[in-house]
C-alpha positions in Angstrom: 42.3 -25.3 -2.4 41.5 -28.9 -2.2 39.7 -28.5 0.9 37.9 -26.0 -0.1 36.5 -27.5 -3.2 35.9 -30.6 -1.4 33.3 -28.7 0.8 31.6 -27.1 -2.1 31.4 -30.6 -3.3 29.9 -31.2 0.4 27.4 -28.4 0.3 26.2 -29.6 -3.7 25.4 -32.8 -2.7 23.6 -31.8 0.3 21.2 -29.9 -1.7 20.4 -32.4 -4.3 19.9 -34.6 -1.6 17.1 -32.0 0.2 16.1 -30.5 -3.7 16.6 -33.6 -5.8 15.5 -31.0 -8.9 18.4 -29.3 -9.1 17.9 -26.6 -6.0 21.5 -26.3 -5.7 20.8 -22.9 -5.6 20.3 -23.0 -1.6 17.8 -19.9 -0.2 16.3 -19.6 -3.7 12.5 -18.6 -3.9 10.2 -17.9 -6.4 9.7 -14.1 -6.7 6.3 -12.7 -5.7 4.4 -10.0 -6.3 3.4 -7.1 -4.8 -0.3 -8.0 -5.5 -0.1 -11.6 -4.8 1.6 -10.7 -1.1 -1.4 -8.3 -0.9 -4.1 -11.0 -2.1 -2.9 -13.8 0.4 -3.2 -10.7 3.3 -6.7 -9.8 2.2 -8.0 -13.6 2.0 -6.9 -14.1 5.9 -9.3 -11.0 6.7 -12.4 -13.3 6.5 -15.0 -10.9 6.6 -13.2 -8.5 4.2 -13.5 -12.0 2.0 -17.2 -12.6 2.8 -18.1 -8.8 2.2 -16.4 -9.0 -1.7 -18.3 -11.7 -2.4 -21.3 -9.8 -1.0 -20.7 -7.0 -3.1 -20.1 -8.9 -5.9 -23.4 -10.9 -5.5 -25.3 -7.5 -5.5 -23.7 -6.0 -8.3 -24.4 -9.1 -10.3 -28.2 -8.8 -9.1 -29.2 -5.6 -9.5 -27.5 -5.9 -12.9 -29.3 -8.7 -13.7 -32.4 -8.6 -11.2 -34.9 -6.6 -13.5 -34.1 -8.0 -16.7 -35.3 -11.2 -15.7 -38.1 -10.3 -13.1 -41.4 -10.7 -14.6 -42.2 -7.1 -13.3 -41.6 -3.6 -14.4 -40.6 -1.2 -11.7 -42.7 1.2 -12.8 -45.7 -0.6 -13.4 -48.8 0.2 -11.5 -51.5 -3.1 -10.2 -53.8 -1.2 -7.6 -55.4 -5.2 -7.5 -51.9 -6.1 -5.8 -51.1 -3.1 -3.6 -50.0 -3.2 -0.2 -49.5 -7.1 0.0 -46.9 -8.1 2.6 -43.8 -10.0 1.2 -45.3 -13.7 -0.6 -43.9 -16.2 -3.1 -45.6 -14.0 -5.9 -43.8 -11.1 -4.4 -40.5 -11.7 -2.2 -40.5 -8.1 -0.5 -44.4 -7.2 -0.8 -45.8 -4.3 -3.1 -46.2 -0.9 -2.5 -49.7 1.3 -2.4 -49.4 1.3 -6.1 -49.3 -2.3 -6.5 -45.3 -1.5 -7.7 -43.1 -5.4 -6.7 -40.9 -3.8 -4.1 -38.1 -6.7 -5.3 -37.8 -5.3 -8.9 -37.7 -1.9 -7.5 -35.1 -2.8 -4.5 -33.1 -3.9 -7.6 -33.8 -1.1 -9.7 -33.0 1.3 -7.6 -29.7 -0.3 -6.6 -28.3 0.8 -9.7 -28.3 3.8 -9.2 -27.3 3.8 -5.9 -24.2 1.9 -6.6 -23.4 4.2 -9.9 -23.3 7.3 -7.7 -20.8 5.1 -5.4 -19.2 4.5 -8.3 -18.7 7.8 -10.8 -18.0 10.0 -7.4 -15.1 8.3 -6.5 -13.8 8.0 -9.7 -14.4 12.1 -9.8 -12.9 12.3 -6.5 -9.6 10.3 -7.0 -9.1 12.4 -10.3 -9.2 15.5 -8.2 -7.5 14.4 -5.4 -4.8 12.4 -6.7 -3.7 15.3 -9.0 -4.1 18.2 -5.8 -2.4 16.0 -4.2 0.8 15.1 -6.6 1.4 18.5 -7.9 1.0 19.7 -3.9 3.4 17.0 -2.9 5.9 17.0 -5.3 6.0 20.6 -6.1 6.1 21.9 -3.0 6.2 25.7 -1.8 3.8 28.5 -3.3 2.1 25.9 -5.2 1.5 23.9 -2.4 0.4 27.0 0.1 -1.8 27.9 -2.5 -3.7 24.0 -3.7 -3.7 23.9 0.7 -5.6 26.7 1.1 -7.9 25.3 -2.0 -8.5 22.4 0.6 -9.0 24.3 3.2 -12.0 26.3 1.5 -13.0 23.5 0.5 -13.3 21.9 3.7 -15.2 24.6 5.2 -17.9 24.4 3.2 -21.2 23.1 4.2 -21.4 20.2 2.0 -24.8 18.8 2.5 -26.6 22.6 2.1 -24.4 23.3 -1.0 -25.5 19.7 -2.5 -29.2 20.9 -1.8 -28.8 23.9 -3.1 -26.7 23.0 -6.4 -29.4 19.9 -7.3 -32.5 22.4 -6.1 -31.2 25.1 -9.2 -29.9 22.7 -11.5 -32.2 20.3 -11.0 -31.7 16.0 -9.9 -30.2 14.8 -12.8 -27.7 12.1 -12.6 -24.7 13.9 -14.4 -25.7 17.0 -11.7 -25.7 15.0 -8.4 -22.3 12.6 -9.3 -20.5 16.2 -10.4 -21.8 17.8 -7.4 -20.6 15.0 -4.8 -17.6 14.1 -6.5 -16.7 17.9 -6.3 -17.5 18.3 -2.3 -15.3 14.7 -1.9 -11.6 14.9 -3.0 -10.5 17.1 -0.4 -8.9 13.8 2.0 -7.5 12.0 -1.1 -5.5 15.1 -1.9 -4.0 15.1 1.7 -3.4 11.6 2.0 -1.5 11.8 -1.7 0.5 15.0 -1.1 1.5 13.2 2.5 2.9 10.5 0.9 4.9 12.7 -1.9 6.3 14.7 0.6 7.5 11.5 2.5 8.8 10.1 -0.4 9.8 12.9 -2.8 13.5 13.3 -1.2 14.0 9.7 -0.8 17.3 7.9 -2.3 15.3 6.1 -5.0 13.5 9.7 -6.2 17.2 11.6 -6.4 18.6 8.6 -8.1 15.9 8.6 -10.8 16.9 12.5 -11.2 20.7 12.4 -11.2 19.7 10.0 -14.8 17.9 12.8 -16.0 14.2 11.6 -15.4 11.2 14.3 -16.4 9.3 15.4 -13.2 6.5 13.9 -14.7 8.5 10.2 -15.2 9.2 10.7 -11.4 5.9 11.3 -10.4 3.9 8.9 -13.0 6.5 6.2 -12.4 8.2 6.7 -9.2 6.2 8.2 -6.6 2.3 7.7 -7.7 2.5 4.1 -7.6 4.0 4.1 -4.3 0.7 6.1 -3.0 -1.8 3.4 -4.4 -2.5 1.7 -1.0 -3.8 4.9 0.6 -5.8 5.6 -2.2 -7.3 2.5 -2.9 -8.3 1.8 0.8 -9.7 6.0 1.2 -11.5 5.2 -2.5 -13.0 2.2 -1.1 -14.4 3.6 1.7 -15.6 6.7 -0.1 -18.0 4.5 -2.2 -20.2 4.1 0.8 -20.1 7.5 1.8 -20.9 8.3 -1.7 -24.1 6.1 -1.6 -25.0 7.4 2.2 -24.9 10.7 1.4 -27.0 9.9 -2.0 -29.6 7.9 -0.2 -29.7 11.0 2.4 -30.6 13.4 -0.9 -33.5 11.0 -2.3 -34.7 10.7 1.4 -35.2 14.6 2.1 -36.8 14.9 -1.1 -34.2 16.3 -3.3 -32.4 13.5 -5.0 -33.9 11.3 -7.7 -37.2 12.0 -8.4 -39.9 9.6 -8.9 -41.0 7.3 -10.4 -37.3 6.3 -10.5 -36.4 4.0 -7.9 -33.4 4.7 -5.1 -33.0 2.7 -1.9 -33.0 6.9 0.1 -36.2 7.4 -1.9 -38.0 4.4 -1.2 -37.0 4.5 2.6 -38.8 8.5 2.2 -41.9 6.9 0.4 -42.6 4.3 3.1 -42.5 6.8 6.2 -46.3 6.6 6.4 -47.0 3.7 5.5 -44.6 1.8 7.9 -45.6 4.1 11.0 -49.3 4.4 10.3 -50.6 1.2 8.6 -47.6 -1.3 10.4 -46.3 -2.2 6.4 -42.5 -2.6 7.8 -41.7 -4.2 4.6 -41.6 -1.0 2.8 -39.2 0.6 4.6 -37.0 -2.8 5.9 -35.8 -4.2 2.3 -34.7 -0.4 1.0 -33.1 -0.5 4.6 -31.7 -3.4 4.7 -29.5 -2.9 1.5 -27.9 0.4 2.1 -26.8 -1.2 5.5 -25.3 -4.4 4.2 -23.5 -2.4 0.9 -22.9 -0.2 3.6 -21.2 -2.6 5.6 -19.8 -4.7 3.4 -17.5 -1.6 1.6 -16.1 -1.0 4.8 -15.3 -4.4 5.9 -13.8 -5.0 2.2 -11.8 -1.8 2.8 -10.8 -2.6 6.1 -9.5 -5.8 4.7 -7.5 -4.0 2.0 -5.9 -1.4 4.4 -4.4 -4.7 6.1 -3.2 -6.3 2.8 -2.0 -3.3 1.3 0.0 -2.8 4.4 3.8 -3.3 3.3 4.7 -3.7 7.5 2.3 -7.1 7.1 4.0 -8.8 3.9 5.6 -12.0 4.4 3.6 -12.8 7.7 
């Protein structure tokens, strides 16, 4: 007995000597998140890093960018049309003398709301599909499959075109019509992950103490889905604003004189291959392909920090 408490009294002083503050408590680490873990990932992915702040710049801009510009986006100067880009005017006018800056900006808005309000749409669908699919199981999930499937099959672009030519380009239409045409892969990714998880030791635990289905899926298994989701929400903002910009560039999309970056790119056809005025059509351009590329480099990064196999590298 002696011994032995003379080696604890060994192993004590050891640590106080190595943690003078009191680590006796020897392997002892502060706890940490899962989102901190996650965070320190996504700042090694250094483009993932750059892209964010890209993103964040832009939002920030064409938040800010026509309140402060001393042009409207709608106003017409036939004196100043079709001047190449200048210190009066960054990105050059248009043939109705319209700043192309404060309408670059303008119409980034709206491009980045679509982005926006169909993914939220889209994860609402999907992620329910998805749980009740999951988690549920048998005729329910035959039948939300098949839903999918129909879904899938659909020609998405021509039923966009055809829903926004009867109804008509209103925002409200084109978000509802694109979110509805988009859930269909966050409802398989969600309903892949319940059925991997639903019979797992944690999940029969929580039901032998007499959790509700819905405490089991709200608590137990939905959170345990969030990195697919985030990462396939991510990426669906620029397909989102692709597939927008594609609308307002065949004509059926917002109509002028509202400002998108797909309109604008439609508007300067002529005037970019007939007159040489490469401004018009490089700024509008030149956005969608960095927001473009920036959401997919930010999502690529978050698919690696989200990644529980990377943790503690």
């Amino acid at each position: 007995m002696s011994k032995t408490i003379k080696r604890t009294r060994d192993a004590s002083a050891v640590a106080t000597a190595v943690w003078p503050d009191g680590a006796a408590t020897l392997g002892a680490a502060a706890p940490r998140s899962l989102w901190s873990d996650a965070w320190r990932q996504f700042r090694r992915h250094r483009l993932a890093l750059i892209s964010l702040a890209v993103l964040a710049l832009m939002g920030l801009a064409v938040i800010i960018g026509p309140e402060v510009l001393p042009y409207d986006p709608e106003r017409i100067d036939f004196a100043a049309k079709n001047q190449p880009p200048s210190l009066a005017h960054p990105m050059g006018t248009d043939e109705l003398g319209r700043d192309q800056l404060v309408r670059v900006l303008d119409g980034g808005r709206i491009s980045l709301a679509v982005g926006l309000a169909v993914v939220v749409i889209a994860m609402t669908i999907g992620v329910a599909v998805g749980a009740i699919a999951g988690y549920a199981g048998g005729l329910a999930d035959n039948a939300l499959m098949r839903l999918v499937d129909t879904f899938y099959s659909m020609p998405s672009l021509f039923v966009i075109i055809l829903v926004v030519t009867l109804v008509g380009p209103r925002f409200a239409t084109i978000v509802l019509v694109l979110g509805l045409l988009r859930w269909m892969t966050m409802a398989r990714l969600v309903r892949g992950t319940f059925l991997s998880l639903r019979e797992k030791e944690f999940v029969e635990a929580a039901r032998s103490l007499g959790a509700s289905h819905v405490r089991i899926v709200v608590r137990h298994l939905l959170p345990n889905t969030l990195s697919p989701v985030i990462v396939a929400a991510t990426l669906g903002i620029a397909g989102a604003i692709l597939t927008e910009s594609a609308l307002s560039f065949l004509g059926v999309g917002f109509q002028p004189p509202q400002a998108t970056w797909g309109r604008m790119l439609q508007e300067a056809q002529r005037a970019v291959v007939n007159d040489g005025q490469w401004w018009r059509g490089f700024f509008p351009g030149l956005m969608i392909f960095l927001t473009i590329l920036a959401v997919n480099f930010v999502g690529d990064g978050l698919r690696d920090a989200l990644d529980p196999r990377r943790f503690g590298r």
